[in-house]
DRENDO-1510 file (C-alpha; in Angstrom, 1 decimal, always signed):
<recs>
REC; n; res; u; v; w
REC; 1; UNK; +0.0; +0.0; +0.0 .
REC; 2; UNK; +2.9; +2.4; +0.4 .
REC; 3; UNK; +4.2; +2.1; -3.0 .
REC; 4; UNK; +1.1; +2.7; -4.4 .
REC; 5; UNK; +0.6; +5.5; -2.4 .
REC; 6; UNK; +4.1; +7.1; -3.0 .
REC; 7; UNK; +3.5; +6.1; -7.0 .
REC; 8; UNK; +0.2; +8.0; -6.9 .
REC; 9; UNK; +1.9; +11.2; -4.7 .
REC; 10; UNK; +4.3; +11.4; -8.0 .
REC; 11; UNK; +2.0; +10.9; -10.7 .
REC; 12; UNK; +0.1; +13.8; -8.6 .
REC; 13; UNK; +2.8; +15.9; -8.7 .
REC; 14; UNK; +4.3; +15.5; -12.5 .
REC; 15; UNK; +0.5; +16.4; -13.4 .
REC; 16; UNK; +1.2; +20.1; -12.3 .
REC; 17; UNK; +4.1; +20.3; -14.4 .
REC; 18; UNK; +3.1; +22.0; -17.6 .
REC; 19; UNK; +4.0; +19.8; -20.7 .
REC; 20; UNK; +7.7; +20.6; -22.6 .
REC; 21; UNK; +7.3; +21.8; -26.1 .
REC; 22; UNK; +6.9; +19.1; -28.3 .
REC; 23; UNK; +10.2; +18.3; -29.9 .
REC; 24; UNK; +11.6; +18.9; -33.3 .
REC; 25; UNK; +12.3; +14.6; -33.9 .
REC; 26; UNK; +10.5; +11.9; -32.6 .
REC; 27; UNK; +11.3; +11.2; -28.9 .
REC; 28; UNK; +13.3; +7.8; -28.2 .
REC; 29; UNK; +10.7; +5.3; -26.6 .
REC; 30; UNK; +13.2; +3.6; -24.2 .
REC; 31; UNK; +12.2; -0.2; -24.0 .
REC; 32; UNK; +10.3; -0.9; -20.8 .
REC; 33; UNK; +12.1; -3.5; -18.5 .
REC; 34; UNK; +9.7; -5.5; -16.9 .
REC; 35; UNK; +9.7; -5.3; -12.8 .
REC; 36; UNK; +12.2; -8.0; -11.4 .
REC; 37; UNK; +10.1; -10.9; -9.9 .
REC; 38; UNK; +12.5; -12.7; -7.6 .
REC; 39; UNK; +11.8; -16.5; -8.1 .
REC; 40; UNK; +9.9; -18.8; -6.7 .
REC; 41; UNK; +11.5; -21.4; -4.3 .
REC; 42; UNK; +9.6; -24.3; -4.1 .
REC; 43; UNK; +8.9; -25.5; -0.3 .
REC; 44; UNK; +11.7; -28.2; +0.7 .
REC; 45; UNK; +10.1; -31.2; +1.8 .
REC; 46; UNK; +12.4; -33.3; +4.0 .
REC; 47; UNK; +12.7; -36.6; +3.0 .
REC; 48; UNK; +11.5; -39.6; +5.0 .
REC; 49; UNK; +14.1; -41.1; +7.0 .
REC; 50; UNK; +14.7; -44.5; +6.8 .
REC; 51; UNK; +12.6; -46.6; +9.7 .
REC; 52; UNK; +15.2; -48.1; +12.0 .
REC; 53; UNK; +14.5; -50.9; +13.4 .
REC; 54; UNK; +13.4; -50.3; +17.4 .
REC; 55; UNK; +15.4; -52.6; +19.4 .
REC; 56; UNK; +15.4; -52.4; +23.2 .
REC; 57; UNK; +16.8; -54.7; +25.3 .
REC; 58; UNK; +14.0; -54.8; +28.2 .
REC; 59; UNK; +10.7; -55.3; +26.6 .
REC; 60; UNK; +10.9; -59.0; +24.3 .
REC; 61; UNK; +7.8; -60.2; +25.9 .
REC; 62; UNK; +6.1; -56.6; +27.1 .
REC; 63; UNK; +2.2; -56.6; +26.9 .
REC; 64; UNK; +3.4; -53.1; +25.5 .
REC; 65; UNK; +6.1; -54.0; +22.9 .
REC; 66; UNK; +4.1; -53.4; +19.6 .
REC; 67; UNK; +2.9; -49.9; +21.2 .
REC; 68; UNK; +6.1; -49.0; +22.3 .
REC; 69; UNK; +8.1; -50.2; +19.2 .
REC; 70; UNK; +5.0; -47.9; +16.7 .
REC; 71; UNK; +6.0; -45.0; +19.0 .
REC; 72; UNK; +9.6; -44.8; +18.7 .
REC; 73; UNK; +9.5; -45.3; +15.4 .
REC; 74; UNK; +7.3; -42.3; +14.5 .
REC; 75; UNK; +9.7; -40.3; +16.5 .
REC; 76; UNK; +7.6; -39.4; +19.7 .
REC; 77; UNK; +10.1; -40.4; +22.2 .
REC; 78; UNK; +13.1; -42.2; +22.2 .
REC; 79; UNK; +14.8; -45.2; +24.7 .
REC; 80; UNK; +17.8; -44.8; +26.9 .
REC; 81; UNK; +21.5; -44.3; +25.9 .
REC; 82; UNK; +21.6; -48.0; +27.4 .
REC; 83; UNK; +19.4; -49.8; +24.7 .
REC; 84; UNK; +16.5; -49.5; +27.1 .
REC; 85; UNK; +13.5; -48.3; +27.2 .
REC; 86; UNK; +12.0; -48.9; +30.9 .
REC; 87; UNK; +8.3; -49.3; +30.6 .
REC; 88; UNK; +7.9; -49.6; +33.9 .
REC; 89; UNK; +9.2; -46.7; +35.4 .
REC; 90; UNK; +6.7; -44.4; +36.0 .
REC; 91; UNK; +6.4; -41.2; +33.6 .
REC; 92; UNK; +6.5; -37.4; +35.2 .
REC; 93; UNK; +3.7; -34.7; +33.9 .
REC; 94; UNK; +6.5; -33.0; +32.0 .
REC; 95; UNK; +7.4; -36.2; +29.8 .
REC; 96; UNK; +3.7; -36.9; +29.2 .
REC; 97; UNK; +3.3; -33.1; +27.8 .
REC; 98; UNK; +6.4; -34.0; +26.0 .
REC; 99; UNK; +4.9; -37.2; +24.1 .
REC; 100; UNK; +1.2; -36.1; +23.8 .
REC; 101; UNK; +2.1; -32.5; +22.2 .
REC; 102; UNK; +4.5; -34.6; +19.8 .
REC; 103; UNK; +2.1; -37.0; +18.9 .
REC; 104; UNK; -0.9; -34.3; +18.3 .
REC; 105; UNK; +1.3; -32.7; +16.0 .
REC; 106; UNK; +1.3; -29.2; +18.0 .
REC; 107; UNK; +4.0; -26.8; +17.2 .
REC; 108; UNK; +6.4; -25.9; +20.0 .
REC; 109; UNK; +5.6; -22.4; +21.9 .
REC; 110; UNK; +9.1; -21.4; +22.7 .
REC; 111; UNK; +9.2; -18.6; +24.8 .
REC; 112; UNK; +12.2; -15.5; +24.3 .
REC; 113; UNK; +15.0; -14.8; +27.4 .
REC; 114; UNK; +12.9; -12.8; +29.9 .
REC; 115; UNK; +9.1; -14.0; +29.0 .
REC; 116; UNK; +7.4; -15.0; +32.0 .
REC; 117; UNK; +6.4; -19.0; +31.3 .
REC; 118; UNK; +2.2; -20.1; +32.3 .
REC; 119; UNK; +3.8; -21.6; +35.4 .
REC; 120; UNK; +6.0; -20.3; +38.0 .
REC; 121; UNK; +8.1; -23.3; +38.3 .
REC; 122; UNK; +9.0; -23.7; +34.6 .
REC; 123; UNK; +11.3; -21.4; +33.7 .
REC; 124; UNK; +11.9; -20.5; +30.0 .
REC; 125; UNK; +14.9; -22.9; +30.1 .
REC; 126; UNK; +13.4; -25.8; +31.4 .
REC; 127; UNK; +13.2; -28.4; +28.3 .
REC; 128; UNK; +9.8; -28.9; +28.4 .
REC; 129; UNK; +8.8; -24.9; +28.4 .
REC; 130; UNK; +7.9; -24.9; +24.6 .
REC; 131; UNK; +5.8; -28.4; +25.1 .
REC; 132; UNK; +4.1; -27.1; +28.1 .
REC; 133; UNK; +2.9; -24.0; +26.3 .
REC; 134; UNK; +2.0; -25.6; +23.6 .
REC; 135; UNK; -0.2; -27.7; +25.5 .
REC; 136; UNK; -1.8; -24.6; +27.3 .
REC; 137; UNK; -2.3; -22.7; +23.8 .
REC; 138; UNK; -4.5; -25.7; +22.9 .
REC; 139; UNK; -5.9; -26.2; +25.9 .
REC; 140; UNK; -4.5; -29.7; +26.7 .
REC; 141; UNK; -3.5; -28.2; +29.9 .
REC; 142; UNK; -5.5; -25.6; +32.1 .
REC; 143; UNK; -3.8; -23.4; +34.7 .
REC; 144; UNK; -6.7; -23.4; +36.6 .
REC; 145; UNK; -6.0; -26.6; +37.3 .
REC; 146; UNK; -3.4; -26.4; +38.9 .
REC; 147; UNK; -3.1; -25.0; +42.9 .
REC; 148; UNK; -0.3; -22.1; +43.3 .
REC; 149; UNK; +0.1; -21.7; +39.9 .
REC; 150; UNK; +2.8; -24.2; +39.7 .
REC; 151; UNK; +2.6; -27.4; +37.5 .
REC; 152; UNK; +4.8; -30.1; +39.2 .
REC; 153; UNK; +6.7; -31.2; +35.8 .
REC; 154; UNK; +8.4; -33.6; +38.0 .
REC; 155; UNK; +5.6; -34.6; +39.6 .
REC; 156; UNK; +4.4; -38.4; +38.6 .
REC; 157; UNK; +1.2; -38.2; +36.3 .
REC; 158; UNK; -1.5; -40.0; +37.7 .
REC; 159; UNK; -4.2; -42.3; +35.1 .
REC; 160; UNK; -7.0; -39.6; +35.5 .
REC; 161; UNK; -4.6; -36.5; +34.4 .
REC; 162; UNK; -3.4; -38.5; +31.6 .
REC; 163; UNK; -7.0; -39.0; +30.6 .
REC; 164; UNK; -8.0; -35.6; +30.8 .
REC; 165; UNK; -5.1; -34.7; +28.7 .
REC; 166; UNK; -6.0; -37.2; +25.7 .
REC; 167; UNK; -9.6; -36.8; +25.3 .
REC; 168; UNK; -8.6; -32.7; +25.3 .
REC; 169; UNK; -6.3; -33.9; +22.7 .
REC; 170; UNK; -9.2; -35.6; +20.3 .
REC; 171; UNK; -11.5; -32.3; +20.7 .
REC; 172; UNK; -14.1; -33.8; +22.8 .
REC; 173; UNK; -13.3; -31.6; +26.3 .
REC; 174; UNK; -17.1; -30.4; +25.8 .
REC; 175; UNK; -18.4; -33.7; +26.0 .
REC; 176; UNK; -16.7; -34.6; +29.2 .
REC; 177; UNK; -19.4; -33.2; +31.1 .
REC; 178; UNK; -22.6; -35.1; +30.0 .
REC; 179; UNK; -20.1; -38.5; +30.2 .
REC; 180; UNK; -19.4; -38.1; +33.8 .
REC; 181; UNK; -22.9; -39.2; +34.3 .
REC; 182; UNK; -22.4; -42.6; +32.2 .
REC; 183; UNK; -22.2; -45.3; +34.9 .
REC; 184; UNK; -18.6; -47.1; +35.4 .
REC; 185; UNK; -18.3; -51.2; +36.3 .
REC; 186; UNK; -15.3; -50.3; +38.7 .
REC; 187; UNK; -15.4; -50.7; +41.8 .
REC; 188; UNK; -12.7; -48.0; +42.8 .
REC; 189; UNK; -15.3; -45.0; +41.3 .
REC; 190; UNK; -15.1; -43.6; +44.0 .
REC; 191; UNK; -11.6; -42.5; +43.7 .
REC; 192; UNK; -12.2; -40.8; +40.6 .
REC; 193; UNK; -11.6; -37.3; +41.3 .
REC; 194; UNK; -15.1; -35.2; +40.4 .
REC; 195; UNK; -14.3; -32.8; +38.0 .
REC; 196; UNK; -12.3; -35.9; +36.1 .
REC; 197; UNK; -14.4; -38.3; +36.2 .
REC; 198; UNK; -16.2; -37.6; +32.7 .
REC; 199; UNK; -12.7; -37.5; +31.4 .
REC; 200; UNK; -11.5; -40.6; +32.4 .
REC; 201; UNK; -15.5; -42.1; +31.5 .
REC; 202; UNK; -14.7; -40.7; +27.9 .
REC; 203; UNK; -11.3; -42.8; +27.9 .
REC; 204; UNK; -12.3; -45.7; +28.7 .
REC; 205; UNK; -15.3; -45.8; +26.9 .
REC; 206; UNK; -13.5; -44.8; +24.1 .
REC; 207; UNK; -11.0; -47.8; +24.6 .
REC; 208; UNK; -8.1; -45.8; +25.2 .
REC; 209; UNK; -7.8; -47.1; +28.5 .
REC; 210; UNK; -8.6; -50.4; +30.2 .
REC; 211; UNK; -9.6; -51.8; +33.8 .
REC; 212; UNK; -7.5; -54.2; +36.1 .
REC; 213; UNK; -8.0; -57.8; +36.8 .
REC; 214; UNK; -9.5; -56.9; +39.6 .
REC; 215; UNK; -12.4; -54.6; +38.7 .
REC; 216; UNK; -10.7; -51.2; +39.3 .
REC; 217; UNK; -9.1; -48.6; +37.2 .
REC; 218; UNK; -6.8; -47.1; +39.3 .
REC; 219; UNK; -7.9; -43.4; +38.5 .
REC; 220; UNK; -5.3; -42.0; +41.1 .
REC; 221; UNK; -2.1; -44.2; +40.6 .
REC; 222; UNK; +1.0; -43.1; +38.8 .
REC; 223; UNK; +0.8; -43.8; +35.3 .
REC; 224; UNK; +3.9; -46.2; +33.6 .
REC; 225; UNK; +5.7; -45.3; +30.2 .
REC; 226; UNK; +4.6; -48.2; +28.7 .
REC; 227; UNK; +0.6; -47.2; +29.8 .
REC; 228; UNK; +1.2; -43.6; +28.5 .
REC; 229; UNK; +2.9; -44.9; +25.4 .
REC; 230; UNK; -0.3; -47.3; +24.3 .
REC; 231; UNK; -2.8; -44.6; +25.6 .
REC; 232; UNK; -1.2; -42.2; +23.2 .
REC; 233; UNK; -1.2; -44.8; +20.3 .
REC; 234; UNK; -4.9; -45.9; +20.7 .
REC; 235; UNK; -5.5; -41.4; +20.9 .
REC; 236; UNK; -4.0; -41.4; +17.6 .
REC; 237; UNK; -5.7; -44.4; +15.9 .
REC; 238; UNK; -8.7; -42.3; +16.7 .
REC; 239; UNK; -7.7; -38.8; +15.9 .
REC; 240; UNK; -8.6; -37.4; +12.4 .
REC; 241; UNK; -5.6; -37.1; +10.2 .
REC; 242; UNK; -3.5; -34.4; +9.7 .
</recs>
């Protein structure tokens, strides 16, 4: 808009100018140069990198080794310098907003030296800063949620925040309320905390996650790798494609 402005401003201006007398010969049309269009680059599209074959030394056997083994793969997360992989330790809130955020696909929200983070205990340096904002821009994660203001990304996620997370992740948050009135067959309902409980109704409904053996679902207990990893994996076998 400023060019044509300032292209408009001079065409104003040469119009006050009376006209020379015409000339004795034919004026010299100088050949018009067309404007310079810098070229086009094409968008690079990385190529696909050849899949390596996953090979861990602790999970030959794992009800979770197929899960664990499509995650890698995809690049979501990634084992232990030690060939390992650990699916039973447990997994923090930090490395869960880590693998979910991945796996959705949401671009990174880093934040600049001196911008005040959601959270007053992640810093901007903390490694999971750009994941955790992410996850608050799309409204994985609500401060509200959380007492003090603080997250806890080393805090052990528990079954129902993991839940909460994933059906956030699939769109359906506004359906959570009406599920939480869908009766569960577990006997440990009762631990479900209230505001979670449609959440966690939606996931296992949905068949992203299971009961135990013994009629419970653990709502409150710290969530494993390997649980977070197939949770994940069944979200994305359910999420529309990108």
């Amino acid at each position: 808009m400023d060019s044509l402005a300032a292209e408009a401003a001079t065409l104003a201006q040469a119009a006050t100018v009376p006209p020379p007398a015409p000339p004795t010969t034919p004026p010299t049309t100088p050949p018009v140069t067309p404007p310079t269009t810098p070229p086009v680059t094409p968008p690079v599209t990385p190529s696909t990198p050849p899949q390596v074959p996953v090979q861990f030394t602790d999970i030959s056997g794992h009800w979770a080794k197929s899960s664990i083994e499509t995650f890698v793969s995809l690049g979501i997360t990634k084992g232990y310098p030690d060939s390992t992989f650990r699916p039973d330790n447990l997994i923090t809130r930090a490395e869960f907003v880590k693998m979910i955020v991945m796996a959705a696909r949401l671009p990174a929200t880093p934040l600049n030296p001196g911008e005040t983070g959601t959270f007053s205990d992640v810093p901007v340096t903390h490694w999971v800063s750009p994941y955790l904002e992410a996850a608050v821009d799309h409204g994985l994660v609500k401060p509200s949620e959380y007492a003090g203001g603080q997250f806890g990304p080393g805090v052990n996620i528990t079954r129902e925040e993991m839940a909460v997370m994933i059906v956030r992740a699939l769109g359906l948050d506004a359906m959570a309320y009406m599920a939480q009135f869908i009766p569960l067959p577990f006997a440990d309902t009762g631990d479900i905390t209230s505001w979670r409980r449609g959440y966690l109704t939606m996931a296992w409904t949905g068949k992203i996650m299971g009961g135990y053996p013994d009629n419970t679902i653990k709502p409150t207990a710290n969530a494993k790798r390997a649980e977070a990893v197939v949770m994940i994996t069944r979200m994305l076998s359910q999420a529309p494609s990108r």
